[in-house]
Backbone as CSV, one residue per row, in Angstrom:
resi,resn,N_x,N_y,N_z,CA_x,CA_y,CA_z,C_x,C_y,C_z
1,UNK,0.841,-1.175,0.000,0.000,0.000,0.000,0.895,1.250,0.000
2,UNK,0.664,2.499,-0.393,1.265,3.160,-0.870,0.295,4.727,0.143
3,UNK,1.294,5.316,1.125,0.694,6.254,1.835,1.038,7.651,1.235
4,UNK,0.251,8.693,1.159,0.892,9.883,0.374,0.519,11.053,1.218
5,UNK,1.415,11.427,1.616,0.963,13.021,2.804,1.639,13.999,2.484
6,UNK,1.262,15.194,2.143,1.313,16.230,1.443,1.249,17.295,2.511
7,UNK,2.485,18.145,2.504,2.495,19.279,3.734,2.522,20.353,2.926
8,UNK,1.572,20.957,3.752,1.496,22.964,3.367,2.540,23.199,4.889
9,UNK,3.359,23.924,4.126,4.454,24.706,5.443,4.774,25.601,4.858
10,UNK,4.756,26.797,5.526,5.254,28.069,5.125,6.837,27.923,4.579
11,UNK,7.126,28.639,3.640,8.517,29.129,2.767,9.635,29.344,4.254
12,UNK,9.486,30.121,4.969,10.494,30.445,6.081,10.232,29.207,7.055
13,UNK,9.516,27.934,6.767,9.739,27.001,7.704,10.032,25.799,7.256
14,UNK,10.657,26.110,6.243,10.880,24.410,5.342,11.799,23.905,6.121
15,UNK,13.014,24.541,6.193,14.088,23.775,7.052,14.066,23.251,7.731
16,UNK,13.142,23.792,9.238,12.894,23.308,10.192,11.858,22.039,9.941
17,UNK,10.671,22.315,9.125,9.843,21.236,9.179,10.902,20.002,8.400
18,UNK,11.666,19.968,7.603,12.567,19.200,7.392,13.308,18.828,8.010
19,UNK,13.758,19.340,9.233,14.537,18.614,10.253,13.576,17.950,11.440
20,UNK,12.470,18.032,11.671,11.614,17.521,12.545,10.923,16.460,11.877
21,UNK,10.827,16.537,10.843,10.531,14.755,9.686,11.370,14.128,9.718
22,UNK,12.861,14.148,9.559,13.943,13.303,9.634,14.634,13.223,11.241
23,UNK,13.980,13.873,12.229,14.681,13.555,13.214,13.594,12.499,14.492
24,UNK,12.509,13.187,13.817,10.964,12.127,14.723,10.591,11.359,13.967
25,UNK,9.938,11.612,12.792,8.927,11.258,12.233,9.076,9.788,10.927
26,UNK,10.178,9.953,10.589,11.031,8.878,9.725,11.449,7.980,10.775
27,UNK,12.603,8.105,11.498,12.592,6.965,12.549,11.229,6.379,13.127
28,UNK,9.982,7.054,13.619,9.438,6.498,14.206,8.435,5.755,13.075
29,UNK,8.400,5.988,12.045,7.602,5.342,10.978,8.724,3.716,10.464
30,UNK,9.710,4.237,10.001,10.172,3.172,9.731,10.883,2.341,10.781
31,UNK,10.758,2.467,11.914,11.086,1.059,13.176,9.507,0.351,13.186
32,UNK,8.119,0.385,12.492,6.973,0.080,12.318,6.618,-1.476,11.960
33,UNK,6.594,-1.985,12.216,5.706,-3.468,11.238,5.438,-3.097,10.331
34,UNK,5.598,-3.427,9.188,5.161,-3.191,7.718,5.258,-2.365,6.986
35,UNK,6.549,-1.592,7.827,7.376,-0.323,6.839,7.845,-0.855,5.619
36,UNK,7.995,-0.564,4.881,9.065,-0.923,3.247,10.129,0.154,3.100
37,UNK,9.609,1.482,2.551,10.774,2.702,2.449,9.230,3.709,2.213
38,UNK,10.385,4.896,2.549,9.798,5.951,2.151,10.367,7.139,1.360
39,UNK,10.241,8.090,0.810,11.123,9.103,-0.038,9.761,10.252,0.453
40,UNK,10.620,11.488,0.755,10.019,12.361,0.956,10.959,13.351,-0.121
41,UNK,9.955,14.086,-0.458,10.207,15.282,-2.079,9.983,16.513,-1.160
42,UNK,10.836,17.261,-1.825,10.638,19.092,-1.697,10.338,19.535,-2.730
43,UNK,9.587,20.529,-2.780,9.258,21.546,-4.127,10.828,22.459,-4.105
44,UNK,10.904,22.410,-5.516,11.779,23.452,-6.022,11.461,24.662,-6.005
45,UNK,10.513,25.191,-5.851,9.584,26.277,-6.021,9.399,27.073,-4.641
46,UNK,9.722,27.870,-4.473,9.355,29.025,-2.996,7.701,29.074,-2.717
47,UNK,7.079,29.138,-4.025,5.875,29.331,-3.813,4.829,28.239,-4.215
48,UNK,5.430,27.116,-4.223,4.588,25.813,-4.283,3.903,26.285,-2.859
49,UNK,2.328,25.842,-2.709,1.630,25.386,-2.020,1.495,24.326,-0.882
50,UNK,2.077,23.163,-1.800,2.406,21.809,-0.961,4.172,21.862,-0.646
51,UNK,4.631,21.804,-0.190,6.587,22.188,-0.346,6.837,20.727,0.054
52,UNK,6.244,20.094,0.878,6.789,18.765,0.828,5.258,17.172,0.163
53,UNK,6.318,16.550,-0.004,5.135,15.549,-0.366,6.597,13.674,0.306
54,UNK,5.619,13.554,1.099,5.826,11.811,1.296,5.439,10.851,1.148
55,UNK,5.921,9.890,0.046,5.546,8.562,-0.057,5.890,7.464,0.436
56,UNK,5.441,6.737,1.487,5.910,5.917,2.021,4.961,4.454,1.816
57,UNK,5.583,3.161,1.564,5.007,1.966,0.946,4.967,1.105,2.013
58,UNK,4.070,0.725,2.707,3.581,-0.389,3.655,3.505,-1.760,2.951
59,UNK,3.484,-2.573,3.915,2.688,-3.980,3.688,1.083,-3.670,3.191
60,UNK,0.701,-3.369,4.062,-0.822,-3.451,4.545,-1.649,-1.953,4.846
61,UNK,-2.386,-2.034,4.570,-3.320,-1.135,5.212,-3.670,-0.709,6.508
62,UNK,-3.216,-1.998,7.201,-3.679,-2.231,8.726,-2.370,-1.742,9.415
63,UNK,-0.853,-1.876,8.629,0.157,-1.446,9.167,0.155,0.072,9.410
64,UNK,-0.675,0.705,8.249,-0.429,1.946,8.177,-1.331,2.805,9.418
65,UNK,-2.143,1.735,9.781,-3.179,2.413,10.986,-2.545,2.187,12.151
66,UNK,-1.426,1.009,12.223,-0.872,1.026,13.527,-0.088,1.599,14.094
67,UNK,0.850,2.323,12.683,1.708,3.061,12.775,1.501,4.051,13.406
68,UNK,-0.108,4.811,13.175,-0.309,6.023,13.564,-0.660,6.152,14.876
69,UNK,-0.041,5.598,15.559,-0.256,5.640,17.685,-0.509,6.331,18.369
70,UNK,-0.190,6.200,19.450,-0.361,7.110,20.435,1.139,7.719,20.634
71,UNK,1.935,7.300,19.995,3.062,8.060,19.926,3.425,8.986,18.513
72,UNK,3.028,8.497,17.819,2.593,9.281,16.427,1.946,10.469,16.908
73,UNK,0.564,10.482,17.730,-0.172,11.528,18.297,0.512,12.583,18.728
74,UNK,1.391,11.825,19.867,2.073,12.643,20.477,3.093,13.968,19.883
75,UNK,3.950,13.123,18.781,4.494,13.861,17.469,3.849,14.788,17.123
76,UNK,2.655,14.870,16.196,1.703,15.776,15.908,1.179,16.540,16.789
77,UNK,1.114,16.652,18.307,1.080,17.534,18.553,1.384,18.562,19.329
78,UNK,2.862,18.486,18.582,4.124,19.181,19.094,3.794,20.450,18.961
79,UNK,4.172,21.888,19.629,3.888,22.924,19.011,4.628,24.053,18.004
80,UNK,5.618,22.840,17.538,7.057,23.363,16.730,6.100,22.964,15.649
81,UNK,4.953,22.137,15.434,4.128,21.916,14.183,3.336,22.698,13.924
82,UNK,2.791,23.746,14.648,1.702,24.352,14.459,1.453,25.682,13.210
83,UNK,0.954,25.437,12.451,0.911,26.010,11.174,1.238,25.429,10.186
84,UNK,1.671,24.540,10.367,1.904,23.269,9.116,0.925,22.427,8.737
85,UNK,0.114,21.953,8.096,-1.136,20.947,7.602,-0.741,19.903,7.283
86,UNK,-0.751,18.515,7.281,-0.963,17.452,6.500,-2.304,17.302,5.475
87,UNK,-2.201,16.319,4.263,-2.905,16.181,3.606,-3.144,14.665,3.494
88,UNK,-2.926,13.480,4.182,-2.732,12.638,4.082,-3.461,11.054,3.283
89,UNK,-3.483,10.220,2.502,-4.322,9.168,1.903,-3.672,8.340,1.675
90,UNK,-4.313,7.117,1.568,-3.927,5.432,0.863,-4.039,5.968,-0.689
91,UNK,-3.276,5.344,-0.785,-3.449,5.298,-2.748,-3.209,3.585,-3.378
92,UNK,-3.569,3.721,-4.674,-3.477,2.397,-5.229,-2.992,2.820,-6.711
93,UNK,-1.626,1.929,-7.471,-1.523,2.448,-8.635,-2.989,1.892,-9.256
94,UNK,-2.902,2.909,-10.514,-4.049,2.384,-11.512,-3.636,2.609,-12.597
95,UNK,-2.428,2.909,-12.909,-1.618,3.364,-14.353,0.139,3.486,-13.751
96,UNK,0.927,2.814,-14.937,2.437,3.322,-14.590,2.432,3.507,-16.463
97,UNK,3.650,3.797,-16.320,4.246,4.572,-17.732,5.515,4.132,-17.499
């Protein structure tokens, strides 16, 4: 299964929200049951909308709900996050090229 979460973060907070994904949020996803990998993208763009986007590939569906804990919770709701959005969904291919 294929998870896709899409962050709105302000231009003057990319850095930081980039160092608080790779210092919480990646470790605590991939030490998970049914992690595979993940790749997280930056916009090239100052004024992209979304500035980051993460894809990360589970086993299961059910992995991806377990992942999201009570320590996950806790993560989210840090107040070094606040003003940042997730956009988050399951996806399924239905076309490659």
């Amino acid at each position: 299964m294929t998870w896709i979460n899409i962050f709105a973060v302000p231009a003057d907070r990319a850095e930081e929200f980039s160092a608080i994904w790779h210092d919480l949020f990646a470790p605590h996803f991939s030490a998970k049951p049914g992690f595979v990998s993940y790749r997280m993208h930056r916009a090239t763009s100052p004024d992209t909308r979304f500035r980051f986007v993460n894809v990360t590939l589970w086993e299961s569906a059910e992995h991806i709900a377990a992942a999201h804990d009570e320590r996950f919770r806790e993560l989210v709701s840090r107040p070094e996050l606040d003003g940042i959005t997730a956009h988050p969904g399951i996806y399924e291919i239905i076309s490659e090229g």
